[in-house]
N, C-alpha and C positions, 0 to 999 in steps of 0.2 A: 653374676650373682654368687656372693661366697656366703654360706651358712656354714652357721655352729651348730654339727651334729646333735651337741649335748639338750639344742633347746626341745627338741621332735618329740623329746615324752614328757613337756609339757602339755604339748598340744596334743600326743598322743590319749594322755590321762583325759583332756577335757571333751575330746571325742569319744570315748567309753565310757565316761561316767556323767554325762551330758552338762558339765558345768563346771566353772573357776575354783567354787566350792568345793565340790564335790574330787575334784582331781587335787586341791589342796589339800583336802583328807587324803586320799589314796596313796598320796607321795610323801606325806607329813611334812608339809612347810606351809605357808603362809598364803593365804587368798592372793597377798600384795603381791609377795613371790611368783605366784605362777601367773597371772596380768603381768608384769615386768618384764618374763621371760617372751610370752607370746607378742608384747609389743616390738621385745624388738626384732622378734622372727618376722614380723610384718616388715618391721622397716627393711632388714635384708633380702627380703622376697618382694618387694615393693607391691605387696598384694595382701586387701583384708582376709583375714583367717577366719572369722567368727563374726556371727550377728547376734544380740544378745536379744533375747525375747522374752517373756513374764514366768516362761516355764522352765529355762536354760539357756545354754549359748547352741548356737546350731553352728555349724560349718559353713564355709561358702564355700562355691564347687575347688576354689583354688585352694583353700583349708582340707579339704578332701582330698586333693588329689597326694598333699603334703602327707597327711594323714597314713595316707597309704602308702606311701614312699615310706615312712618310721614305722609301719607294722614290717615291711621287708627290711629293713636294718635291722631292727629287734629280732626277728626271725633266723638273721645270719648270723647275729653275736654271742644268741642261745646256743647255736649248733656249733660255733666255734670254742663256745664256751665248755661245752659238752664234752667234746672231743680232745680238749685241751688237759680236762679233768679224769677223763679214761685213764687205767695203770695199764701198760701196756705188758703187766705182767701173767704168766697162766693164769686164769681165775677157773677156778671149778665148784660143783655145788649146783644144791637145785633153791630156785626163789618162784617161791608162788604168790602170783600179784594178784589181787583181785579187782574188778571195777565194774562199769554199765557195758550194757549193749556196745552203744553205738562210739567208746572210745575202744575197746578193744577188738571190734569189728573193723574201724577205718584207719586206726593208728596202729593198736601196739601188735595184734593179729598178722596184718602183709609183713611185720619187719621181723618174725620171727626164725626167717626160713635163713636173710643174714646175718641174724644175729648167732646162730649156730653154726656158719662159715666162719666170723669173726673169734669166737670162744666155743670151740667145740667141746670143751672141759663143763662148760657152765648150762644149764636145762632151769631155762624162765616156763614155768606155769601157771596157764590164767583159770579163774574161776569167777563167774558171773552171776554175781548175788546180790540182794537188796544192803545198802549202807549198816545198815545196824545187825546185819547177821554178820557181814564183814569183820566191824570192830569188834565184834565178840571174835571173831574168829583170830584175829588177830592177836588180841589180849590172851588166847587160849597158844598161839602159836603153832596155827596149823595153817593161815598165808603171813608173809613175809611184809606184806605192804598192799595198801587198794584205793585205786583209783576214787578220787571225790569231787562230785560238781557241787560249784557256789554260785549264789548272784554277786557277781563281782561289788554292786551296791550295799550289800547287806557287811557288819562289822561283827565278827565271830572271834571265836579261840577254839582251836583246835583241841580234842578233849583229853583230858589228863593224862599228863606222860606221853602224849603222842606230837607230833610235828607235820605240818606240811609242806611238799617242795611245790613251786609252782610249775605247771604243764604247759599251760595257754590261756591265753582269754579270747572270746570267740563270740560274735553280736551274735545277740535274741532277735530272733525276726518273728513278726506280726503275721500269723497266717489267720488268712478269711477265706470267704466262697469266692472264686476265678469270678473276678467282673467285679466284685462287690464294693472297691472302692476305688475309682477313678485314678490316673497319676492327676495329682493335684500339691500344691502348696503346703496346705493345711488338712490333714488326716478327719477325719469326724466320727469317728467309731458311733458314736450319738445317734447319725442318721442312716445308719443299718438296721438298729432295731434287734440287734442279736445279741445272745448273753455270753459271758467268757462261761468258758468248759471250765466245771471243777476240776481239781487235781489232788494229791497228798498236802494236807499241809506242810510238810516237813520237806517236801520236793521242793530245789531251787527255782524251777520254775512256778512253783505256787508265791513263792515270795516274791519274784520279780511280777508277775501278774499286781501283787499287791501293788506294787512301786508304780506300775505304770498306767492302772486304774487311775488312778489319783492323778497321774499325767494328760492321759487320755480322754479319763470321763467314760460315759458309754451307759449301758445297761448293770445295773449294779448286782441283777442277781448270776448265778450260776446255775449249769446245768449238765447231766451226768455226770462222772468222773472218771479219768482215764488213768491209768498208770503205764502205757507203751506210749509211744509217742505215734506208733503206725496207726493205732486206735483212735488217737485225736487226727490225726490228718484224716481219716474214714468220715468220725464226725462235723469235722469243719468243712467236707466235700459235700456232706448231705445237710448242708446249712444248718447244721445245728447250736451253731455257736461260735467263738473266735478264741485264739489262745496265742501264748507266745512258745515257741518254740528253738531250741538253737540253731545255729549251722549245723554244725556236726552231724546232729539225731539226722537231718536230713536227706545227708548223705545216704545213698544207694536207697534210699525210699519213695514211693511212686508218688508224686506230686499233682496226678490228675485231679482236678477241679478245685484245686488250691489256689494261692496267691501268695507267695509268703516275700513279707516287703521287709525293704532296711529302710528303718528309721529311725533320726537324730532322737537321742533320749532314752532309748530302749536298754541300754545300757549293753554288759558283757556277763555270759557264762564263766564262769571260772571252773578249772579244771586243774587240781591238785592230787596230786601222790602223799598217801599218810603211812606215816611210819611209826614205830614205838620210838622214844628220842634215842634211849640205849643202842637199839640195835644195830642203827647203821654203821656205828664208827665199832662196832663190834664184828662184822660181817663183811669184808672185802668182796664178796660175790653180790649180795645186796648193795654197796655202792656201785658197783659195774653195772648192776640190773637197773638202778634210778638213772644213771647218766645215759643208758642205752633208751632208755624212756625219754628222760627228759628230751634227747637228737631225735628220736623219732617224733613225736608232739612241733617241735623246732621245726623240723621240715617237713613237716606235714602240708601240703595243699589243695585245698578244695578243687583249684581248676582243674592241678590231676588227676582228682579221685574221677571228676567226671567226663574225663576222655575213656 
């Protein structure tokens, strides 16, 4: 069996963004265009990729397994790409990043002890604050750059004069009450009987919640509101409700009486680095510090985190 590398983020797009559509947006070409590619990644794999259903295209488990084969390509061409882009010159100077919890807790946090093996001249500092105290902070110049989650679904512009680099994208998974829905075929959020957890409107995951209501179905109202994510896992152990959650947040957080499922459709967190557009190509210490990001983000892996 010989494959064409180049087709994998066809089918990559249509597995994050649960449709032909939807990954013809994401990649900007043409509905026709990404069906053309995916056919003939079937024909070279002599295996259906997709089953097309009233709400999206789903996977089939040989699509999936593909699927995952193109997040570890893409994973390795980020990091080579990364490292290819390093000046391997002294860099000195201090850059203060900002972002959430749970990216600078599981990604940029453990790689800071080699990154000042690497540029003993250079001192990266993070500071963990809410998005909008950020861009002000920013805008005032007192951090250098700060971590931002998207629903990879949703179409934005980054806000004036600013730029983002991309990090990773990373599935939302469905967390319920442990037991609360069967492995089965087709999901029924309907016949639980539970309400989604309010959240920030302006939080990504409030937006994707929206996305996937409308996917789902379910119970249409809400209840408390959470802004930590340890908080909603608390409330969805004591069956209060259902929400979407990312991987990442996940990470090194106690999962008793949870369930949190991957499911076709859910889409992807998105996780970007923002910068003022000037600064970078003004700042050789701040390009060193995004590239050292960007590798660490690259090689970041979940199975890791939890050995």
């Amino acid at each position: 069996m010989i494959l064409d590398p180049r087709r994998l983020r066809f089918l990559l797009a249509v597995a994050r963004y649960g449709g032909v559509l939807a990954a013809a947006d994401e990649l900007q070409v043409t509905a026709s265009a990404v069906s053309q590619q995916l056919a003939k990644l079937e024909r070279e794999t002599g295996h259906a990729l997709l089953r097309r259903t009233p709400t999206g295209s789903l996977l089939t488990p040989a699509g999936q397994a593909l699927a995952e084969a193109a997040e570890d390509v893409e994973r390795a061409l980020a990091l080579a790409r990364s490292r290819l882009e390093q000046d391997d010159a002294t860099v000195s100077g201090t850059v203060r990043i900002g972002g959430f919890q749970s990216f600078l807790a599981n990604v940029l946090s453990p790689s800071l002890t080699e990154w000042r093996s690497r540029y003993p001249a250079l001192v990266i500092e993070t500071v963990e604050a809410e998005e909008a105290e950020l861009l002000r902070a920013l805008r005032a110049g007192t951090v250098d750059g700060f971590v931002v989650e998207l629903d990879a679904g949703e179409r934005y512009t980054p806000p004036r004069g600013t730029a983002d680099v991309p990090l990773l994208d990373e599935p939302w998974k469905l967390v319920v009450p442990s037991g609360a829905l069967l492995a089965t075929d087709v999901i029924d959020i309907g016949r639980l009987g539970l309400p989604w957890l309010g959240v920030d409107p302006s939080a990504a995951s409030a937006k994707a919640i929206q996305r996937v209501r409308r996917l789902l179905g379910g119970d249409s109202s809400s209840v408390h509101t959470f802004y930590s994510f340890q908080n909603a896992l608390a409330l969805v152990a004591a069956g209060e409700g259902v929400t979407l959650i990312p991987s990442l947040a996940i990470e090194g957080l106690g999962t008793d009486g949870v369930d949190a499922l991957d499911i076709p459709g859910l889409g992807m967190r998105r996780v970007a680095l923002r910068h003022l557009t000037r600064s970078r190509s003004a700042s050789p210490s701040l390009d060193t510090a995004i590239g050292l990001i960007r590798e660490a983000a690259a090689s970041f892996s979940y199975e890791a985190s939890d050995t």
